[in-house]
N, CA and C atoms as an extended XYZ file, in Angstrom:
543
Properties=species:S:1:pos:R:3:atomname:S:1:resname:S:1:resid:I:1 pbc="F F F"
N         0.803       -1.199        0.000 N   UNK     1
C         0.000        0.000        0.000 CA  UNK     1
C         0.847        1.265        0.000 C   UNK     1
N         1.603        1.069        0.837 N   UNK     2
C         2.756        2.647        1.248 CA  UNK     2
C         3.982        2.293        0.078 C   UNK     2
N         3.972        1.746       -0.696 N   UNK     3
C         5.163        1.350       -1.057 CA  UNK     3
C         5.676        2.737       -1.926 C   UNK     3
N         4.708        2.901       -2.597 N   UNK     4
C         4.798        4.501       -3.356 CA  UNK     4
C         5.476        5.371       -2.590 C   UNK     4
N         5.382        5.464       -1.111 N   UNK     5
C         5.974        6.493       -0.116 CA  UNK     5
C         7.240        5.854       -0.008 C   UNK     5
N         7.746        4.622        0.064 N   UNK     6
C         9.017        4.630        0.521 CA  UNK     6
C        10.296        3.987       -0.469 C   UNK     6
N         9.893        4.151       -1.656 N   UNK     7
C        10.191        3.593       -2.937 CA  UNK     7
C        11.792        4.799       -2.884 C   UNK     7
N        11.371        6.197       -2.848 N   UNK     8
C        12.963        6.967       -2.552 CA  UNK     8
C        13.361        6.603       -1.787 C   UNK     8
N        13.337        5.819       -0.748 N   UNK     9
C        13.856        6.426        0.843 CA  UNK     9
C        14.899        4.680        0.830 C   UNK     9
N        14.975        3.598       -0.513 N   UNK    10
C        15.357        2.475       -0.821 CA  UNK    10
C        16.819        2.574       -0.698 C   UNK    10
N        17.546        2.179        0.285 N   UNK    11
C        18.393        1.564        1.063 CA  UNK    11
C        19.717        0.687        0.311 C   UNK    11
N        20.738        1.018       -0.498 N   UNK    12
C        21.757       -0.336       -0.831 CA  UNK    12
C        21.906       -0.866        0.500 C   UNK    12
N        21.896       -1.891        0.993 N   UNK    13
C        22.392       -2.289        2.293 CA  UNK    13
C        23.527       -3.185        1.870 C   UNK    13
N        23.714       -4.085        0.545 N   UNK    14
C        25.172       -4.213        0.395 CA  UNK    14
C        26.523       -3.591        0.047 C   UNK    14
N        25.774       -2.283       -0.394 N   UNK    15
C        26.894       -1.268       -0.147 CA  UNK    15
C        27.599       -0.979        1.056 C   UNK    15
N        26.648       -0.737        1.904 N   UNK    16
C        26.932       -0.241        3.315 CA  UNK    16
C        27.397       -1.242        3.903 C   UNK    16
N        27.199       -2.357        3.559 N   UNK    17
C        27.924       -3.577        4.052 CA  UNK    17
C        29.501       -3.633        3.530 C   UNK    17
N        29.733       -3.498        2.189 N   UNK    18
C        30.709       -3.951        1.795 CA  UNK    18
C        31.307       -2.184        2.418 C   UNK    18
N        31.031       -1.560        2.846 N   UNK    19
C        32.029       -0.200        3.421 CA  UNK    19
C        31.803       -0.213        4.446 C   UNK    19
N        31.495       -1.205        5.119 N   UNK    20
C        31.322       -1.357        7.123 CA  UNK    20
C        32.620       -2.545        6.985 C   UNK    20
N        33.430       -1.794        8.324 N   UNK    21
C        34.600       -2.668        8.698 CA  UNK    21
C        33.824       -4.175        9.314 C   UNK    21
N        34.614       -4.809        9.391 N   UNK    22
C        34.544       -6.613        9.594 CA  UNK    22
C        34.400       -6.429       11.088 C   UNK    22
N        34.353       -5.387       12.165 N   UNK    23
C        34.560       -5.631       13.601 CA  UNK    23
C        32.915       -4.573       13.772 C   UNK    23
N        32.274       -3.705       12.839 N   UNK    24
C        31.167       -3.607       13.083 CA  UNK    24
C        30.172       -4.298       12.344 C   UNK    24
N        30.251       -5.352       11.698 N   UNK    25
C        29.124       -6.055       11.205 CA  UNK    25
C        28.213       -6.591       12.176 C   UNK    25
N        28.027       -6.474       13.367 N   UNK    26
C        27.636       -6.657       14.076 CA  UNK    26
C        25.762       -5.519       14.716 C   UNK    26
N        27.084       -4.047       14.418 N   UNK    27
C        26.046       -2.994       14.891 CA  UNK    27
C        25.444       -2.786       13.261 C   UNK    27
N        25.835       -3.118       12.425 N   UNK    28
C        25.023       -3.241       10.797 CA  UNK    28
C        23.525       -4.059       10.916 C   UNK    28
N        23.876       -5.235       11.164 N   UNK    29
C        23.252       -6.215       11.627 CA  UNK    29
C        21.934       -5.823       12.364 C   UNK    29
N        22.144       -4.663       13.640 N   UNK    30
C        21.544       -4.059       14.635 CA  UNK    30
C        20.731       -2.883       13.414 C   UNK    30
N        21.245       -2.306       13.189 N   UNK    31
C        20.878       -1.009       12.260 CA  UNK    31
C        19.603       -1.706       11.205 C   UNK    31
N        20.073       -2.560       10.179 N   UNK    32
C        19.661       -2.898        8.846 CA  UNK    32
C        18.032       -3.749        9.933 C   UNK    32
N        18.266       -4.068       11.097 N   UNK    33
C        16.738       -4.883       11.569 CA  UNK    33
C        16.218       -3.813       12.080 C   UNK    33
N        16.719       -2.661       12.771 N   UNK    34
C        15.434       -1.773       12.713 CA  UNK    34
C        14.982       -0.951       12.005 C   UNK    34
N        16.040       -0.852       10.680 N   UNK    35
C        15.170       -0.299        9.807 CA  UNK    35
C        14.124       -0.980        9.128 C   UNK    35
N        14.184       -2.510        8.828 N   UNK    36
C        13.334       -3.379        8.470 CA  UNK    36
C        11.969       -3.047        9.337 C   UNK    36
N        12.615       -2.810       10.248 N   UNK    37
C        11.025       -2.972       11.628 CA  UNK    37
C        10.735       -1.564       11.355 C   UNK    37
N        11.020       -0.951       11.019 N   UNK    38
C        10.708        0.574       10.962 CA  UNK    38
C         9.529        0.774        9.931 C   UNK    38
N        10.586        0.224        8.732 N   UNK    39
C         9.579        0.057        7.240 CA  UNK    39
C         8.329       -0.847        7.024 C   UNK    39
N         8.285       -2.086        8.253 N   UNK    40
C         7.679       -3.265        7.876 CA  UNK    40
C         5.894       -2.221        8.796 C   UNK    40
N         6.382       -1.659        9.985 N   UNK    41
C         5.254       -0.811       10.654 CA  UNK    41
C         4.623        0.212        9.847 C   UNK    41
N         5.770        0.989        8.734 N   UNK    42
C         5.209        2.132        7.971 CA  UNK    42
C         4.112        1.702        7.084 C   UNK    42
N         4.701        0.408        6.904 N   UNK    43
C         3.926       -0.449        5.285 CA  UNK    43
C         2.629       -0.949        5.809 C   UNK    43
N         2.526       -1.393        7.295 N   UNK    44
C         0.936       -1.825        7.737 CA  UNK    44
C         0.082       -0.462        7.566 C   UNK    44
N         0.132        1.074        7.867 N   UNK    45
C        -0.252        2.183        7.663 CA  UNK    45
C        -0.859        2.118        6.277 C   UNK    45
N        -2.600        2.640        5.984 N   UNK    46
C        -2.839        2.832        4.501 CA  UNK    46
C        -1.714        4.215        4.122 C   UNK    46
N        -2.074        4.091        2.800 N   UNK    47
C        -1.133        5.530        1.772 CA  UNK    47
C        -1.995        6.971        2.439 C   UNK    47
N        -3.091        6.802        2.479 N   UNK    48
C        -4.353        8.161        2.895 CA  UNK    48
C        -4.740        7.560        4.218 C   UNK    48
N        -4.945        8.896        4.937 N   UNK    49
C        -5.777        8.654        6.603 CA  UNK    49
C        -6.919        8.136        6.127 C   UNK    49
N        -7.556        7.322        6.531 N   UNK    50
C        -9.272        6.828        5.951 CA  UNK    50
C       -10.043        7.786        5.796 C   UNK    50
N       -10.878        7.580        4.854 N   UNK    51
C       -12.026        8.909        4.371 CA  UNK    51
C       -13.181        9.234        5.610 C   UNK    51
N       -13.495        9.747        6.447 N   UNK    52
C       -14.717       10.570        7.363 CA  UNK    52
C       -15.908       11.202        6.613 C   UNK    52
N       -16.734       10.076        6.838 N   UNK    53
C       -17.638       10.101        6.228 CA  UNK    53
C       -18.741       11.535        6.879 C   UNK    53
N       -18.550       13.196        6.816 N   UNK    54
C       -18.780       14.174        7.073 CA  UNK    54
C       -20.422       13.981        7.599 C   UNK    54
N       -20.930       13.522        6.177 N   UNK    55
C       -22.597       13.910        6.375 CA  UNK    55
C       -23.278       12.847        6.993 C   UNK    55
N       -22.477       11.519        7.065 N   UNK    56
C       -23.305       10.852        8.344 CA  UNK    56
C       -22.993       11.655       10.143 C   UNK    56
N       -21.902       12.401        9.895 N   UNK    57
C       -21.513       12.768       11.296 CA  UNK    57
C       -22.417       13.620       11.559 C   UNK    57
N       -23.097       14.673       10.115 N   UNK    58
C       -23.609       15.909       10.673 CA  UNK    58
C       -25.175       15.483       10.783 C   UNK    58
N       -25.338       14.431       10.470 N   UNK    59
C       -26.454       13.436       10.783 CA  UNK    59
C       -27.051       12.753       11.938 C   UNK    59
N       -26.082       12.551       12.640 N   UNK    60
C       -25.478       11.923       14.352 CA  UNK    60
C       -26.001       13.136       15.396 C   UNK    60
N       -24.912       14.393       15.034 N   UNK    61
C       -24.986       15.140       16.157 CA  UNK    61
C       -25.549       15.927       15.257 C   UNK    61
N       -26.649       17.090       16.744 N   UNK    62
C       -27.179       18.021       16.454 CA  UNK    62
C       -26.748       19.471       16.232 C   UNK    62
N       -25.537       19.887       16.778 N   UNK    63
C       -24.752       20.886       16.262 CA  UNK    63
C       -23.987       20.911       15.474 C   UNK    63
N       -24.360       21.385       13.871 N   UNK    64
C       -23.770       21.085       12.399 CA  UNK    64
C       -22.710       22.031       12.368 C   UNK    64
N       -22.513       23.132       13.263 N   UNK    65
C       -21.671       24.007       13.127 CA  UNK    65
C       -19.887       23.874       13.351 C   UNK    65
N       -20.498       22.685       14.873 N   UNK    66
C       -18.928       22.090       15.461 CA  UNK    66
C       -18.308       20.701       14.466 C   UNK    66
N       -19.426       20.242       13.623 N   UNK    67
C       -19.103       19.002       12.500 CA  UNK    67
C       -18.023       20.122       11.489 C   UNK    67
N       -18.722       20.995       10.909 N   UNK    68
C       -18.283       21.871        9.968 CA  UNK    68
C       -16.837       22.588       10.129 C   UNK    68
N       -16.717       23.484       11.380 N   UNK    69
C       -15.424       23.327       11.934 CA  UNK    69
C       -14.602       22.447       12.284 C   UNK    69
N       -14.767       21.256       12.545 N   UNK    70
C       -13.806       20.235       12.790 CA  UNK    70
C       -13.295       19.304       11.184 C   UNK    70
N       -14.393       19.615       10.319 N   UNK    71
C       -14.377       19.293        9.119 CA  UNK    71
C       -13.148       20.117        8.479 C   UNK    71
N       -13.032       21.100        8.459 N   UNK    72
C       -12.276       22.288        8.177 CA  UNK    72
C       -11.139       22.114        8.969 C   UNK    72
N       -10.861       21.472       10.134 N   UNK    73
C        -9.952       21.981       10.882 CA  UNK    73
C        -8.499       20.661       10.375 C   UNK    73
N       -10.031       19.562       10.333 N   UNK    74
C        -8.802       18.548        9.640 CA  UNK    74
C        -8.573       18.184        8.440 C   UNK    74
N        -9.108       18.778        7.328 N   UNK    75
C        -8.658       19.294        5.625 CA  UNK    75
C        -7.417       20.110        6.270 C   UNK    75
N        -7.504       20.787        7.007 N   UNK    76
C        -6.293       21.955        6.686 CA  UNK    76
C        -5.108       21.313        7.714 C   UNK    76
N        -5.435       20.112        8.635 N   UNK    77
C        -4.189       19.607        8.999 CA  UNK    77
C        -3.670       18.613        8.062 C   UNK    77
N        -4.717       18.090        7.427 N   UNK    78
C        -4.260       17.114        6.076 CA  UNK    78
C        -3.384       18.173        5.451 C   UNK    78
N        -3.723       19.057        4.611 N   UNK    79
C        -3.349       19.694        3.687 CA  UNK    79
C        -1.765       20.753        3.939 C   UNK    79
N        -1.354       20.987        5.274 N   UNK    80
C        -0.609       21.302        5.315 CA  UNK    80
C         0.145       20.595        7.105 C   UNK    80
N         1.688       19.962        7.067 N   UNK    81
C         2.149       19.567        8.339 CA  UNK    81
C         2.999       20.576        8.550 C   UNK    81
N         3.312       21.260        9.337 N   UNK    82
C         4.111       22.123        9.894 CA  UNK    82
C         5.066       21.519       10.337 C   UNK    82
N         6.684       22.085        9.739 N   UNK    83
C         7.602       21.293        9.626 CA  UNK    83
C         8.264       22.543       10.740 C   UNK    83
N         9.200       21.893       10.951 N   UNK    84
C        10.240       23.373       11.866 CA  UNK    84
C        10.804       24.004       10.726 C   UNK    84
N        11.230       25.463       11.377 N   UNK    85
C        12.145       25.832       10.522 CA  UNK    85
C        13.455       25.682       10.253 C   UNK    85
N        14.256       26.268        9.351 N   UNK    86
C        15.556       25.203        9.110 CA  UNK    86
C        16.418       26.416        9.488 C   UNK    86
N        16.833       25.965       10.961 N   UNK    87
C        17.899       27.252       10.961 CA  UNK    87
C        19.199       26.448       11.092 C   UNK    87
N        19.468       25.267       10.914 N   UNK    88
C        21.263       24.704       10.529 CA  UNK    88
C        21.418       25.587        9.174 C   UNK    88
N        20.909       24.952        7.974 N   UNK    89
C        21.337       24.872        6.605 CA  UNK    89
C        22.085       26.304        6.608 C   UNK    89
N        22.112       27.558        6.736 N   UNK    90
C        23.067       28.430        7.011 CA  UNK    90
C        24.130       28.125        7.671 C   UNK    90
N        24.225       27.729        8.681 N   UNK    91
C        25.447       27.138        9.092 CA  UNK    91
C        26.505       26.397        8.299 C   UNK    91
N        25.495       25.577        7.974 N   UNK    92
C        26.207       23.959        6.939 CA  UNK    92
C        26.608       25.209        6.032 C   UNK    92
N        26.046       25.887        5.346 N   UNK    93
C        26.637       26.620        4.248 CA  UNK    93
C        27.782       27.523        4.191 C   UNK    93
N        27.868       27.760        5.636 N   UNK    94
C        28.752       28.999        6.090 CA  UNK    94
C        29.912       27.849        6.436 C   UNK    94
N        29.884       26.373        7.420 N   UNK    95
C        31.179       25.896        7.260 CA  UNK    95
C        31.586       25.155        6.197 C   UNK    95
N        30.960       24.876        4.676 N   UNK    96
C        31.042       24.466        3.991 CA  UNK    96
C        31.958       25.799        2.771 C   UNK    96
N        31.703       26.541        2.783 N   UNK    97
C        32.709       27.687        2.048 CA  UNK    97
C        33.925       28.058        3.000 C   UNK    97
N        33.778       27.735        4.252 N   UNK    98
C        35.303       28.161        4.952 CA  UNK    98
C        36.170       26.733        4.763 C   UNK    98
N        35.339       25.267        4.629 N   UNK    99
C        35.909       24.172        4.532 CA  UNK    99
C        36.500       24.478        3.239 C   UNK    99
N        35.942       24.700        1.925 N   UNK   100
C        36.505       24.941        0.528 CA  UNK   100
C        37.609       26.058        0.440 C   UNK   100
N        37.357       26.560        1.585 N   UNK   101
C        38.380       28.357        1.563 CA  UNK   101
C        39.645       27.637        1.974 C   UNK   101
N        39.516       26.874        3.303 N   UNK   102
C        40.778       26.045        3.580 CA  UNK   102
C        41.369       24.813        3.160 C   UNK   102
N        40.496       24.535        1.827 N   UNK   103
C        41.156       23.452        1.118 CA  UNK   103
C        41.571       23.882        0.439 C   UNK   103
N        41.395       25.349       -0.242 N   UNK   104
C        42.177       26.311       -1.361 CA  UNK   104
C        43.242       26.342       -0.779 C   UNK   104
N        43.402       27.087        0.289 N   UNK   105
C        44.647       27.598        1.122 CA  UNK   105
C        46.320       26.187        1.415 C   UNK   105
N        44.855       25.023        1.221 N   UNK   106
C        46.070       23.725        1.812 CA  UNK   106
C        46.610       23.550        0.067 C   UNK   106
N        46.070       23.656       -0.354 N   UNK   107
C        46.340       22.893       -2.362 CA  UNK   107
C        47.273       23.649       -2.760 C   UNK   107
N        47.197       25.423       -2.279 N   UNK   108
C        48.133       26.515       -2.884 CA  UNK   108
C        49.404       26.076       -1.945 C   UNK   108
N        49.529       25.700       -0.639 N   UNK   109
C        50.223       25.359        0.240 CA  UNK   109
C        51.231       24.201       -0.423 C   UNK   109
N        50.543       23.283       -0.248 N   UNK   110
C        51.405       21.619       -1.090 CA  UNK   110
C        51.717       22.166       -2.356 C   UNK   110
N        50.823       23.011       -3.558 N   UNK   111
C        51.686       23.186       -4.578 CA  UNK   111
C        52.893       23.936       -4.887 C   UNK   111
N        52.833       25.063       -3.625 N   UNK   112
C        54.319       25.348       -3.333 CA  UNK   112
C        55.454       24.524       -2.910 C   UNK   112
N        55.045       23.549       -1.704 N   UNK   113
C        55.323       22.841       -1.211 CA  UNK   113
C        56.293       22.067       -2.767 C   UNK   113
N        55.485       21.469       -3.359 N   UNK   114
C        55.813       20.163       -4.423 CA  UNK   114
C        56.541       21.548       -5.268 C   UNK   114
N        56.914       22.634       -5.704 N   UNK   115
C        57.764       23.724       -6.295 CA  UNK   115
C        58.790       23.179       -5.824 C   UNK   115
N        59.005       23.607       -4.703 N   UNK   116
C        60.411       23.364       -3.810 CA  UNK   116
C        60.963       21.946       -3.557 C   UNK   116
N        60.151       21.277       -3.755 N   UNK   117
C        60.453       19.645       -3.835 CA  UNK   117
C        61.205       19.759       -5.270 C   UNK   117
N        60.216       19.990       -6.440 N   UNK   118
C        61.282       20.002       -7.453 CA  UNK   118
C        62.623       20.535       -7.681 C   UNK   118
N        62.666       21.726       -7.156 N   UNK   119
C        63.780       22.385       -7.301 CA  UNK   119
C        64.797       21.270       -6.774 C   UNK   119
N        64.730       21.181       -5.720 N   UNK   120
C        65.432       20.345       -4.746 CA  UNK   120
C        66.048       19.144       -5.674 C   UNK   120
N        65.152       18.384       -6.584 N   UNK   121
C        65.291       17.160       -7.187 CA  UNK   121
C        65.793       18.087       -8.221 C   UNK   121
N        65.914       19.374       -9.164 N   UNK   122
C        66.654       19.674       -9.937 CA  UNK   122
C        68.326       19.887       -9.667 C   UNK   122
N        68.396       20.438       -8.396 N   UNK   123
C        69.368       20.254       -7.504 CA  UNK   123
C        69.966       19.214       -7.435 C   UNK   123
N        69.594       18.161       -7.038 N   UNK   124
C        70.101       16.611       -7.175 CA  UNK   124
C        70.705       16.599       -8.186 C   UNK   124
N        70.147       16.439       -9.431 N   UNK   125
C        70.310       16.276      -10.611 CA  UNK   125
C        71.612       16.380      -11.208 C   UNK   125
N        71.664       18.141      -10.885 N   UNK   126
C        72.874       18.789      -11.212 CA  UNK   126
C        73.917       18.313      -10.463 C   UNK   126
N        73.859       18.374       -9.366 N   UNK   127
C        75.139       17.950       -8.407 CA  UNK   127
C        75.989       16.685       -8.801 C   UNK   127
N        77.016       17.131       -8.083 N   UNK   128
C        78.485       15.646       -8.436 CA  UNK   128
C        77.426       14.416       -8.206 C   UNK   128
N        77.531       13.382       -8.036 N   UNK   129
C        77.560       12.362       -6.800 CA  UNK   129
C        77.897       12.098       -5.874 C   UNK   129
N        77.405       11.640       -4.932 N   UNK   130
C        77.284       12.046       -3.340 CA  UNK   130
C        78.882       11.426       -3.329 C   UNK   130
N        79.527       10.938       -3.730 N   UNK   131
C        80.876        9.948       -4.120 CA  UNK   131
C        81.703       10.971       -3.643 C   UNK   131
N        81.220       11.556       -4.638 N   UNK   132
C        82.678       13.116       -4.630 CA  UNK   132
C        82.430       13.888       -3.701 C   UNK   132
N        81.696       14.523       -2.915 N   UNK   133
C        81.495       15.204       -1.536 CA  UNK   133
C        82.055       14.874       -0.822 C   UNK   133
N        82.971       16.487       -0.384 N   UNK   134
C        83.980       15.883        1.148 CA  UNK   134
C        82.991       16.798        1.743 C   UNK   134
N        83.442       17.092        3.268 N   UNK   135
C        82.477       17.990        3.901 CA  UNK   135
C        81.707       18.902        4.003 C   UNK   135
N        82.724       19.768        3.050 N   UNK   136
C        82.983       20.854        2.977 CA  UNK   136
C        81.570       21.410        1.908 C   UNK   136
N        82.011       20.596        0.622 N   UNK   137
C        81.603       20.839       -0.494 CA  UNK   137
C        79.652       20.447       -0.033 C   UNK   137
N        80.098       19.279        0.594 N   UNK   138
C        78.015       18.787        1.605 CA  UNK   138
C        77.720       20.439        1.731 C   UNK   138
N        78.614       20.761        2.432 N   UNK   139
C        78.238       22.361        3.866 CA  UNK   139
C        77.718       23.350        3.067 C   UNK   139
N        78.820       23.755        1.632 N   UNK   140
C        78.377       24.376        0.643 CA  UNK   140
C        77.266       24.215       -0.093 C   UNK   140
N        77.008       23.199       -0.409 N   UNK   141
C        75.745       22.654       -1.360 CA  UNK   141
C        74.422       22.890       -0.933 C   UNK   141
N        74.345       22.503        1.029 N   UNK   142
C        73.243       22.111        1.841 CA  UNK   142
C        73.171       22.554        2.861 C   UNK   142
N        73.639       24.306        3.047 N   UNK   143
C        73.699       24.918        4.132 CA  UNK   143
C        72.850       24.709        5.431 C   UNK   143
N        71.479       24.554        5.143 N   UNK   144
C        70.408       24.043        6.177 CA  UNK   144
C        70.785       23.271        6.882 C   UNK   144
N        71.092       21.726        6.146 N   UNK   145
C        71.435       20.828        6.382 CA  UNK   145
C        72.835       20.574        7.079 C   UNK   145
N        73.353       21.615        7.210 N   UNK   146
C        74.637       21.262        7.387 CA  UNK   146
C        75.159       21.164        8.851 C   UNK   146
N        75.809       20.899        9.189 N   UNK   147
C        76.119       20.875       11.035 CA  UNK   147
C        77.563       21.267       11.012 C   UNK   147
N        78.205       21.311        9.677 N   UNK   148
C        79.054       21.786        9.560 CA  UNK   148
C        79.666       23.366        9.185 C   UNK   148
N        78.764       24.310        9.424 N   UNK   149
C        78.590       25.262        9.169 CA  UNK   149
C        78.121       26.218       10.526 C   UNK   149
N        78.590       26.733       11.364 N   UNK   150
C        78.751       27.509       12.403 CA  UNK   150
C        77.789       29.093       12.186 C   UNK   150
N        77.293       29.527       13.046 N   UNK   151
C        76.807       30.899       13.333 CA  UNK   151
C        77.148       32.009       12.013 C   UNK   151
N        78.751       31.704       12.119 N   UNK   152
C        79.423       32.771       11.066 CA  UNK   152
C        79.189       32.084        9.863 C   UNK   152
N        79.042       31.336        9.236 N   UNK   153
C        78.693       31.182        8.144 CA  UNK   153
C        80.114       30.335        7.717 C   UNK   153
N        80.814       30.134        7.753 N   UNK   154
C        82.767       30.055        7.812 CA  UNK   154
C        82.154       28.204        8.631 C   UNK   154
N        83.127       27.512        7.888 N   UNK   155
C        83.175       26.106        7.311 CA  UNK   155
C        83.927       25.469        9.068 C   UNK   155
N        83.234       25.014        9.849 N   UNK   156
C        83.926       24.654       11.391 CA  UNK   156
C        84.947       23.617       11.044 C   UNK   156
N        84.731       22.427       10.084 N   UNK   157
C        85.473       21.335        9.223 CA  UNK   157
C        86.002       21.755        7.960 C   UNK   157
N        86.717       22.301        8.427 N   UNK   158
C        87.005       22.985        6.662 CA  UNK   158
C        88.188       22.079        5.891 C   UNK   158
N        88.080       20.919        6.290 N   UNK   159
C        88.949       20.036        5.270 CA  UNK   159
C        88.622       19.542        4.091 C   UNK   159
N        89.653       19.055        2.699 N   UNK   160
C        89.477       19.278        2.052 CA  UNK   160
C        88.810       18.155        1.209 C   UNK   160
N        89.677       17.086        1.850 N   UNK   161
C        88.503       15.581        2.068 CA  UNK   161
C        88.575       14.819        3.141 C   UNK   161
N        87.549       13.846        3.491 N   UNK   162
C        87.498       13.663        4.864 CA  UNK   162
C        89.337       12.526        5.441 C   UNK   162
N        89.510       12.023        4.427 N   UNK   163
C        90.943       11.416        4.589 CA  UNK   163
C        91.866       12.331        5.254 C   UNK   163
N        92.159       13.923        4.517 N   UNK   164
C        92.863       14.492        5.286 CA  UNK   164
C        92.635       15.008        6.620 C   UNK   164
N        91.122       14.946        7.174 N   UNK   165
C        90.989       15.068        8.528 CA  UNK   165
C        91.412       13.676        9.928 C   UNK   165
N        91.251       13.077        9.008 N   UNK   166
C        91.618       12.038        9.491 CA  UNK   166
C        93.254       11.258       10.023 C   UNK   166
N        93.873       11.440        9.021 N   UNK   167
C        95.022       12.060        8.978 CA  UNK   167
C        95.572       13.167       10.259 C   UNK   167
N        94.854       14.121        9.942 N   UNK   168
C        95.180       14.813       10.945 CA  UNK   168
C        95.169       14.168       12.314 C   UNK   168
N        93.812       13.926       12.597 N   UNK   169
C        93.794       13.507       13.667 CA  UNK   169
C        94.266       12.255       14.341 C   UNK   169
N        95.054       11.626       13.544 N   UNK   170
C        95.861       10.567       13.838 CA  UNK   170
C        97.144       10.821       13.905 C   UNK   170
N        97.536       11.927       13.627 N   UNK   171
C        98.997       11.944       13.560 CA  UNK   171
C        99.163       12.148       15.424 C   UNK   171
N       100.417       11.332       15.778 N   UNK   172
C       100.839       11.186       17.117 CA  UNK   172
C       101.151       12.534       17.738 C   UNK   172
N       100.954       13.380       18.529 N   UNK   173
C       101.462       14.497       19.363 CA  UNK   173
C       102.840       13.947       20.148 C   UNK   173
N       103.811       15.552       20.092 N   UNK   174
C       104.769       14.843       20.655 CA  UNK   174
C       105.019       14.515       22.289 C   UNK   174
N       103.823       14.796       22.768 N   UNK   175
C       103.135       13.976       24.335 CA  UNK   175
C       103.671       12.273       24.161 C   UNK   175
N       102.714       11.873       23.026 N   UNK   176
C       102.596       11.022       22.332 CA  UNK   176
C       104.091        9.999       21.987 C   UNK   176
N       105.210       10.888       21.479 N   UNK   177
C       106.125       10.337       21.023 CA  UNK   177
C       107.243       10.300       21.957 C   UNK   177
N       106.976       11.488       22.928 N   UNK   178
C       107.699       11.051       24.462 CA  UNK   178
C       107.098        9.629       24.981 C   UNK   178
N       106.236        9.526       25.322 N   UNK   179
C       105.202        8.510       26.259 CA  UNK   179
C       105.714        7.359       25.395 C   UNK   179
N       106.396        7.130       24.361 N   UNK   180
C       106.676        5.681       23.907 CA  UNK   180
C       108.280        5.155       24.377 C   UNK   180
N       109.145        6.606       24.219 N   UNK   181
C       110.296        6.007       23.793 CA  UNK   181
C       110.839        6.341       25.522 C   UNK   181
């Protein structure tokens, strides 16, 4: 009978299944039976309130005036339900253009973002291979990056490859060459 009424309101429930995780199939389960019970109560309801048969009523009782008004009173509750008014949908609309305002703001963000990424990878590109980098030349290349690069700007490791620091620092002091002999 109601089916006409609830023909939009038609449900994929294997959709919603196949996009419900495996640990709530459970509260699905819960959901999908009361909507069944929901729909199965709507569907016992006829499509129209039953017809009131007016002129046997004004037939019954002797004051035709209170038939006539009540006649009137429920045409015009048929004919119109008083819904609330909608005072979200401004809202929704107002955080829905600041949501789009700050997805502009994030897209212009990352596409700068991904600018400087390239550069960076043009950078790569050009450069020696990491092979040939002694410290120095890292410090120069990758100032940010560098730990080798002090306040002043002036190279704290300023050797010329890392062998000759090494070197250095192995050579014996003559502390060193007393303390043996």
């Amino acid at each position: 009978m109601s089916a006409k009424r609830i023909t939009k309101a038609a449900t994929d429930w294997a959709k919603i299944q196949a996009l419900t995780g495996e640990y709530k199939q459970q509260s699905f389960k819960k959901l999908k039976a009361a909507s069944e019970n929901y729909l199965r109560k709507v569907q016992e309801f006829p499509e129209a309130p039953p017809a009131i048969d007016w002129n046997a009523m004004k037939a019954t009782i002797s004051n035709k005036a209170i038939v006539d008004k009540l006649e009137a009173s429920y045409k015009a509750a048929l004919s119109k339900i008083p819904y609330p008014e909608d005072t979200l949908a401004a809202s929704i609309d107002k955080m829905e253009k600041e949501s789009i305002e700050s997805a502009k703001e994030m897209i212009a963000f990352y596409e700068e973002r991904n600018d400087e990424c390239r550069q960076m990878i043009a950078k790569f590109e050009k450069m020696w291979p990491i092979e040939w980098h002694t410290l120095e030349t890292y410090a120069m290349t990758f100032p940010d990056w560098s730990q080798w690069y002090g306040n002043s700007g002036r190279a704290i490791y300023p050797a010329s490859t890392p062998k000759e620091a090494i070197e250095e620092a192995e050579k014996p002091t003559r502390l060193d060459l007393e303390a043996r002999f």
